[in-house]
N, C-alpha and C positions, 0 to 999 in steps of 0.2 A: 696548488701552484705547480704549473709546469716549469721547470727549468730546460730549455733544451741551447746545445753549442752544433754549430754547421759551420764547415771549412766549404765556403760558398765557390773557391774554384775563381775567381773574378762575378763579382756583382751583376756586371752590367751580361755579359755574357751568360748567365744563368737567372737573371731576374724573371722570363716567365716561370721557372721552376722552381725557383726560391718562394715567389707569390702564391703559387699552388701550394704547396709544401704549407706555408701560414695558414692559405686558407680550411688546407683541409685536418692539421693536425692542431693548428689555437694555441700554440706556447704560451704564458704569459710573459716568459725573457725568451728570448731567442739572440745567441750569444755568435757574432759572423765571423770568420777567420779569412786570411786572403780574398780580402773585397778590392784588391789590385784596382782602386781607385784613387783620385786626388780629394780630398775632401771638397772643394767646392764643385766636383764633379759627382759625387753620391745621391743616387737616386731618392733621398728621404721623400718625396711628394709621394712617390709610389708606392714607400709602405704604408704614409697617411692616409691614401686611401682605403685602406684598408683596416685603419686602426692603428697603426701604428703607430709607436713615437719613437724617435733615434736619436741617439749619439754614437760619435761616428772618429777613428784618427787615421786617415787614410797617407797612403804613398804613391808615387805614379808607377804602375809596373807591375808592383808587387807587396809582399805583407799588405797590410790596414786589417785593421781589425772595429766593430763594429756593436751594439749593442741596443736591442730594439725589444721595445716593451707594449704588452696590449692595451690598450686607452689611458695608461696614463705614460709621463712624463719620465725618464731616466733620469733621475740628480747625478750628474758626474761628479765623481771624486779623486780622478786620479788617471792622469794622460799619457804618462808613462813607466815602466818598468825604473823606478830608484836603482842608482849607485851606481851608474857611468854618465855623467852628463855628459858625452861623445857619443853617443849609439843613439841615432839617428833612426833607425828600425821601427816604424809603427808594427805595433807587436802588443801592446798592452792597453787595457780601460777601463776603469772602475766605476759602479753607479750603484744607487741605491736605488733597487724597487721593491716597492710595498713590503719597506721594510728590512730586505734583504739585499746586502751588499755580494755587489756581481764584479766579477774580475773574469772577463774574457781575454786570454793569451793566443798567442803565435807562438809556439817558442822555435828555435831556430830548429832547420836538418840537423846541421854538422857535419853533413857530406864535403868533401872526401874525409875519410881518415887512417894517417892524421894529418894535421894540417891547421890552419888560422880557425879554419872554421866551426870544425870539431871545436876547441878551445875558445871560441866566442860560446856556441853549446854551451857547454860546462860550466862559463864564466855565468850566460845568463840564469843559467838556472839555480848558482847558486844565489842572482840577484833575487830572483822569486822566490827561495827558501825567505831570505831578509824578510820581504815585502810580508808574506806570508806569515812569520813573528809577528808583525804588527798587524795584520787583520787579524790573526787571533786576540791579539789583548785587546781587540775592541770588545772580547765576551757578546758581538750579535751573530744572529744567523749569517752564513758567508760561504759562498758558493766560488770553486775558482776552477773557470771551466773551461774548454779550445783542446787547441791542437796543441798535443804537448809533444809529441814526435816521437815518443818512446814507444818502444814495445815490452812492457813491465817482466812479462815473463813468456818462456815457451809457448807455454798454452796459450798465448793471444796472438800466435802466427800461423798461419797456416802449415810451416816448414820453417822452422830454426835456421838450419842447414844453408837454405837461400839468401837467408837475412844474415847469415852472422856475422858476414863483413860491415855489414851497413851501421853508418851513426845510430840508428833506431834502436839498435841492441847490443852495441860495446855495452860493455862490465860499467863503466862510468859512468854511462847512461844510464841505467839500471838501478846503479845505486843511488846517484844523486835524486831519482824517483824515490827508491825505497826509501830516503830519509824524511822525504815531507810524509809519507805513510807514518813513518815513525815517529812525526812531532805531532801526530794523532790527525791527522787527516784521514777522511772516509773514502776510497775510490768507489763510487755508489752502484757501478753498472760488473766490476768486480764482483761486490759484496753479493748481490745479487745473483752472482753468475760464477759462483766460485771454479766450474770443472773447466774454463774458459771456454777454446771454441764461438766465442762471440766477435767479429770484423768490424769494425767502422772505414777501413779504407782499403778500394781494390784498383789497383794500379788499370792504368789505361792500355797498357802492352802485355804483349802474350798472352790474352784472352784471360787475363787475371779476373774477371768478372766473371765471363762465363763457367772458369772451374773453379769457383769460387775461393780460390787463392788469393786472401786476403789478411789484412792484423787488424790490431786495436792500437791506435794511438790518439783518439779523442777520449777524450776525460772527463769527469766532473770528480771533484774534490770538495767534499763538503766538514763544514765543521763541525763537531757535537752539535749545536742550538740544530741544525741541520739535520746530520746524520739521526737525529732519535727519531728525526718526523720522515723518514726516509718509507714512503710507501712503496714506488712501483721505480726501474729503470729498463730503458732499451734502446734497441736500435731501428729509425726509421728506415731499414735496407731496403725496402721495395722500389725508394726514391733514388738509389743507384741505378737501376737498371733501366729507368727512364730515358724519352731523346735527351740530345743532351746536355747530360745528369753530368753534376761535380765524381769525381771520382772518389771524395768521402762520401757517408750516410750522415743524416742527422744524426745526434743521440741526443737524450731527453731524462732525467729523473722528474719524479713526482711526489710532492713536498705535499702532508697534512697541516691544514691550518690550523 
């Protein structure tokens, strides 16, 4: 079982490359972040042609987040990020496939900081620690995967130094990461990759692409039932450098049945 999460950049603007991307790599979940659509504007027919099936909680603009599985059906369970019924942010979606429960995030920038924003950050993310408690006491396999907007440690930057202003790598930021690690969460593509040096996302300015000055802030979070069956993770970066291309990669773990 493939799991892979892709910060799509807007849907409809990247859908031949998004199609491509499915057709030539077969996820079984492929988990979307920023599908900058309205829900009843979301291209589902175009990934059924394909196989696909979706569920989808879209915004006009911006966030929506998205969840598409190969031939079979997403059972949603769960539409929004608990414990602010004010936050209005398509950001969160929960679905059970083949078995395994999938939680694809957005989580906020937090740019500037400091500021409101930052502090929505920190607010949401100690929402998904919450949520996070209760998927685990469900004891099944559980995947909780997206853009989490952090950059966990030095090594998943290109340059510290550039970043150290940014929400992506305040102390807060950091930590409040480091604690779901710590209520025993797997970061799969980490584990995998302990000496870092591994990008999931190369900004659109200053040729951050071409010199390949880029970090890691897409994620997969897996649980025990998960983490034991944890075979292979990485990055689909070839799919950056594409016309274009979202200015994340895909990333993907691969799960023994």
């Amino acid at each position: 079982m493939r799991i892979a999460t892709f910060n799509i950049n807007g849907v409809k603007a990247r859908l031949p490359r998004l199609l491509e991307w499915l057709e030539e790599t077969r996820p079984t979940v492929a988990c979307l972040q920023e599908v900058k659509s309205q829900d009843e504007g979301f291209p589902f027919a175009e990934f059924e042609k394909i196989g696909y099936r979706a569920i989808w909680h879209g915004q006009k603009g911006f966030n929506g987040v998205a969840i598409l599985a190969d031939g079979v059906e997403p059972i949603e369970a769960q539409r929004t990020l608990p414990g602010d019924p004010e936050d209005e942010h398509a950001r969160y979606i929960e679905a059970d496939v083949n078995g395994v429960r999938i939680a694809c995030i957005y989580l906020p920038n937090g740019n500037p900081v400091p500021g409101p924003k930052f502090d929505y950050k920190l607010a949401w993310m100690e929402r998904l620690r919450s949520r996070m408690h209760e998927l685990w006491a469900l004891e099944k396999p559980v995947a909780v995967v997206g853009d989490f907007n952090v950059i966990p440690e030095d090594k998943d930057v290109w340059s510290p130094a550039a970043m150290a202003a940014d929400a992506l790598m305040q102390p807060e930021s950091r930590d409040a990461y480091a604690r779901l690690l710590g209520d025993g969460w797997t970061d799969a593509l980490d584990t995998l990759n302990p000496r870092g040096g591994v990008w999931t996302f190369w900004d659109y300015q200053a040729g951050a692409w071409q010199r390949d000055h880029g970090f890691r802030i897409d994620h997969l979070l897996l649980s025990p039932e998960l983490a034991d069956r944890l075979v292979a993770a990485g990055v689909d970066k070839d799919h950056r450098g594409r016309e274009k291309a979202s200015d994340h990669a895909p990333v993907w773990v691969e799960i023994a049945d």
